[in-house]
C-alpha positions as a printed Julia matrix, in Angstrom:
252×3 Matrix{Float64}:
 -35.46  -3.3   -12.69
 -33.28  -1.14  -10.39
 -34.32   2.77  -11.35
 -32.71   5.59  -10.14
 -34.53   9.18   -9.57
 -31.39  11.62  -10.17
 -31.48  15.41   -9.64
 -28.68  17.16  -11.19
 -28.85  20.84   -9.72
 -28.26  23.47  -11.88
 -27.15  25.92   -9.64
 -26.35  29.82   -9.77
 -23.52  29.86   -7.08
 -22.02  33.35   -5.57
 -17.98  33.05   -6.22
 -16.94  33.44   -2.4
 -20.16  33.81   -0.92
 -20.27  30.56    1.3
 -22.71  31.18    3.24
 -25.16  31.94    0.39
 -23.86  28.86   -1.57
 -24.56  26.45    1.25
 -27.94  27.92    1.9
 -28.62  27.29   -1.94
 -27.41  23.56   -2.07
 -29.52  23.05    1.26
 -32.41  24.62   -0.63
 -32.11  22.2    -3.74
 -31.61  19.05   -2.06
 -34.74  19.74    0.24
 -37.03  20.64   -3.1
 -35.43  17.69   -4.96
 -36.05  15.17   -2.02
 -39.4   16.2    -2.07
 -39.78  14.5    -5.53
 -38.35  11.3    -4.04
 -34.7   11.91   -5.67
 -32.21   8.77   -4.81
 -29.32  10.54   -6.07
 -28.62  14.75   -5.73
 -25.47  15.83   -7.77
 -24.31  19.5    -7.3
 -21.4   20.9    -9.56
 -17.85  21.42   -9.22
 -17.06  23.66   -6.13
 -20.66  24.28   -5.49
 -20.39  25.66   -2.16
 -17.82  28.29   -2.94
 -17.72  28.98   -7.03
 -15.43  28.25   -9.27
 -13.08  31.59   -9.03
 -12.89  32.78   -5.24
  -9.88  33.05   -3.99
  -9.32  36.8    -5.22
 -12.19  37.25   -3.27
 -12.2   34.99    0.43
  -9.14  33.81   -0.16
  -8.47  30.51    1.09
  -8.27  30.57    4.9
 -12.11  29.56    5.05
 -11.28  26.14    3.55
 -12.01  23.41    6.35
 -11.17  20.26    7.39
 -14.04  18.1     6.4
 -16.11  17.18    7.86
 -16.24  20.93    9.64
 -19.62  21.99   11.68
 -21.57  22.95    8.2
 -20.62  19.63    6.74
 -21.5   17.74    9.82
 -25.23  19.68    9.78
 -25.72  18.36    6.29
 -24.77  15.21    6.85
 -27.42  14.95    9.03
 -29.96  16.64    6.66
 -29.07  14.71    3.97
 -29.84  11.74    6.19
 -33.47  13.12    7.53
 -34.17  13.56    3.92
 -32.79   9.96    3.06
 -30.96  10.52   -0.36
 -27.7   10.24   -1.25
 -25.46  13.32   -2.44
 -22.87  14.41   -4.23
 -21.35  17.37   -3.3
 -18.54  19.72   -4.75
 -16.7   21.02   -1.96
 -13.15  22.32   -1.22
 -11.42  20.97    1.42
  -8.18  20.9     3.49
  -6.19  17.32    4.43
  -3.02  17.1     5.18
  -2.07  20.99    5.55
  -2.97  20.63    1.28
  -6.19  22.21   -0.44
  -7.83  19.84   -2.7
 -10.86  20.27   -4.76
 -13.28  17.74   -3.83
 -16.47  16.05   -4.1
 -17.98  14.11   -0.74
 -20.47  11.35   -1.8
 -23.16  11.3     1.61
 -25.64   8.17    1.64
 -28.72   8.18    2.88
 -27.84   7.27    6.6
 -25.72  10.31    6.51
 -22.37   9.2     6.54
 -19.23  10.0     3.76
 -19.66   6.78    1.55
 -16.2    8.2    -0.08
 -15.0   10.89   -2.05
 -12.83  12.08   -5.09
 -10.39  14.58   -5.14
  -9.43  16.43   -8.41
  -6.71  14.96  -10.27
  -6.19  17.88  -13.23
  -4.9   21.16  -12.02
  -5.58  24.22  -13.4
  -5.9   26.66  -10.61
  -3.04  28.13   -8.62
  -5.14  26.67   -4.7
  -5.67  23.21   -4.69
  -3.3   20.53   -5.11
  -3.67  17.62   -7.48
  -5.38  14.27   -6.09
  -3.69  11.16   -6.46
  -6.25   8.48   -5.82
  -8.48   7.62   -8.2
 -11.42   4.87   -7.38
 -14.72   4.16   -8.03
 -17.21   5.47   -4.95
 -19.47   1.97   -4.12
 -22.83   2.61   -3.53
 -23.74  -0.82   -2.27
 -25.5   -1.36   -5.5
 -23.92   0.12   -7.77
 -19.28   1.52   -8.12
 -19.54   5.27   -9.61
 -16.77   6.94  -10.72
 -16.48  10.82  -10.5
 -14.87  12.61  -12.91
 -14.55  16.3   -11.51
 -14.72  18.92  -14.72
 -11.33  18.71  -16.49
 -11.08  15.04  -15.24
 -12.93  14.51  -18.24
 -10.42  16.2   -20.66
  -8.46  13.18  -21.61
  -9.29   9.37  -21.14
  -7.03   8.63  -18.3
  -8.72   8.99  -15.06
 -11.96   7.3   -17.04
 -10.1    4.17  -18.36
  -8.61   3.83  -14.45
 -12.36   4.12  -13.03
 -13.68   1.83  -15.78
 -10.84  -0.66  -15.11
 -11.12  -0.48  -11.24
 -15.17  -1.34  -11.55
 -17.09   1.74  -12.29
 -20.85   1.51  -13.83
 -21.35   4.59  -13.96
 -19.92   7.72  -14.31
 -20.95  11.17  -12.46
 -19.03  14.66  -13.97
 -19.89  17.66  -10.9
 -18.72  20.3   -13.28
 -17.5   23.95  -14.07
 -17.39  24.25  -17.33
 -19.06  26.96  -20.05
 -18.5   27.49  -23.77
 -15.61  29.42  -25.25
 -12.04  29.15  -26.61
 -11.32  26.79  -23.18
 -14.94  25.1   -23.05
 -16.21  21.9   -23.59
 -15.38  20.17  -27.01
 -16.93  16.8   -27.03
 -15.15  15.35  -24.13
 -17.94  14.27  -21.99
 -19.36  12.45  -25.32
 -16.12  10.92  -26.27
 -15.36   9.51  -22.53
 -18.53   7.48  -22.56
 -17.37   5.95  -26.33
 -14.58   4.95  -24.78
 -15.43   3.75  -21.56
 -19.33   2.52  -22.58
 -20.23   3.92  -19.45
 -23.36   6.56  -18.69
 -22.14  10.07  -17.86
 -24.57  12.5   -16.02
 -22.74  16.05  -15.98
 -23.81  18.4   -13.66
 -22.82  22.05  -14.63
 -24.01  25.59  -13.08
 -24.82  28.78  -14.6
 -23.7   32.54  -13.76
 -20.52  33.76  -14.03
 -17.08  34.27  -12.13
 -14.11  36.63  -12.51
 -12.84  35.1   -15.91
 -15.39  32.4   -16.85
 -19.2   32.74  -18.21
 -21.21  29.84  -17.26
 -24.61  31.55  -18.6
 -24.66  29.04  -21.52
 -23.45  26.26  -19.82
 -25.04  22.4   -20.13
 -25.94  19.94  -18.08
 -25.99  16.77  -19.66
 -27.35  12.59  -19.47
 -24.95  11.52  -22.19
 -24.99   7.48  -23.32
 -22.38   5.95  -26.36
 -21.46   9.35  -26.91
 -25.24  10.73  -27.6
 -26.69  13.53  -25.63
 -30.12  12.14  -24.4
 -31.01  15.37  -22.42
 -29.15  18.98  -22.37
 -30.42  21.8   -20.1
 -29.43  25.4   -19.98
 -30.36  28.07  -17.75
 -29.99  31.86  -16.46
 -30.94  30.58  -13.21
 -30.98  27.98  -10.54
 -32.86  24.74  -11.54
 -33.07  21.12  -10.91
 -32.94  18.91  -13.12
 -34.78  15.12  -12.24
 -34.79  12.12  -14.37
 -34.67   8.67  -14.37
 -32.7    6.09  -15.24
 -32.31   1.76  -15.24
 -29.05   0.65  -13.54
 -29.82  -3.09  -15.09
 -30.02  -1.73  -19.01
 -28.13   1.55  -18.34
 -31.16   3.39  -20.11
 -32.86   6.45  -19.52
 -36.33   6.3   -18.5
 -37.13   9.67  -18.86
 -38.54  11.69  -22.15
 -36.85  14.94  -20.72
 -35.28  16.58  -17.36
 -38.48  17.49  -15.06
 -37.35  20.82  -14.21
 -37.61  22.64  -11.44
 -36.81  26.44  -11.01
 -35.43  28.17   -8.42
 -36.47  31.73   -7.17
């Protein structure tokens, strides 16, 4: 049996405050390697929040990898995990939101930019392929990704097993309406979605769920009013879940 420890973290980002938002995501992934996590899975734009630019602009947004990214690179390899983490970026002279998927010997195994746009920053990726894990093709769907069954039916197609969701997404009259659930009916793939909690300019995240969703069932949902991490397990041969709930962990 190949089993996976997963942490999705919950977090309680700052929208803006980068250097608080990396010192949170370094904070996670240390207390969720100490549990022996194989996977770490951060949400959408975890390093900056969702809604920033009214606040840093976007003049802070790197090429990756930039000095910050190189540092955890390297912690993510003393801690040997593998993560997945939501991060702007700049290529090309274009913004794209991204998420960089770091193995275990610390170097960028690939990573997904977002296709749907619905900001007025980042441009819209164009490539859309399954990240390979050596044991295992992932596909990412980032937030709205999820909305319709496009990008899922090319990942499923080009090999994906599984499918990871970093996302950014709370209730209300724009929130989440059964498309996580739907996308694995109609790809039969796993989805893990890892939201966040707190609020931004526009958005409320407070009520917000992070999800292990399989044929279009929610095995485990977890909401929060602050930081946690969420660990469970799962078998890659039978795609099930070998956990009876998230282990969580909160964070001060």
């Amino acid at each position: 049996m190949r089993e996976v420890k997963i942490a999705l973290l919950h977090l309680l980002p700052i929208a803006g405050d980068i250097t608080y938002n990396q010192n949170l995501i370094e904070k996670a992934v240390n207390q969720a390697a100490e549990r022996g996590v194989d996977w770490i899975i951060t949400p959408e734009l975890a390093t900056s929040g969702l809604q920033f630019t009214h606040i840093v602009g976007t003049d802070w947004i790197n090429h990756q990898p930039d000095k910050w990214m190189k540092d955890f690179y390297q912690k993510v390899k003393s801690l040997k995990t593998t993560v997945f983490l939501g991060c702007a970026e700049k290529q090309n002279n274009r913004l794209y939101n991204s998420v960089f998927v770091i193995n275990q010997n610390g170097e960028l195994l690939g990573k997904q930019h977002k296709i749907a746009r619905v900001d007025n920053w980042s441009t819209s990726g164009e490539l859309i392929e399954p990240i390979d894990l050596e044991d295992i093709k992932v596909g990412v769907l980032i937030c709205a990704d999820a909305y319709t069954k496009n990008i899922a039916d090319i990942l499923v197609t080009k090999g994906a097993e599984v499918l990871v969701a970093p996302a950014s997404w709370g209730p209300g009259l724009h929130g989440p309406n059964g498309e996580w659930e739907q996308r694995s009916i109609d790809t039969g793939l796993p989805i893990f979605v890892c939201n966040r909690t707190g609020e931004d300019k526009t958005v409320s995240f407070w009520n917000a769920e992070s999800l292990v969703i399989k044929n279009g069932e929610r095995l485990l949902s977890y909401k929060s009013n602050q930081s946690a991490i969420l660990i469970f397990n799962w078998d890659l041969d039978d795609m099930n879940l070998l956990s009876s709930d998230f282990e969580v962990i909160k964070m001060d």
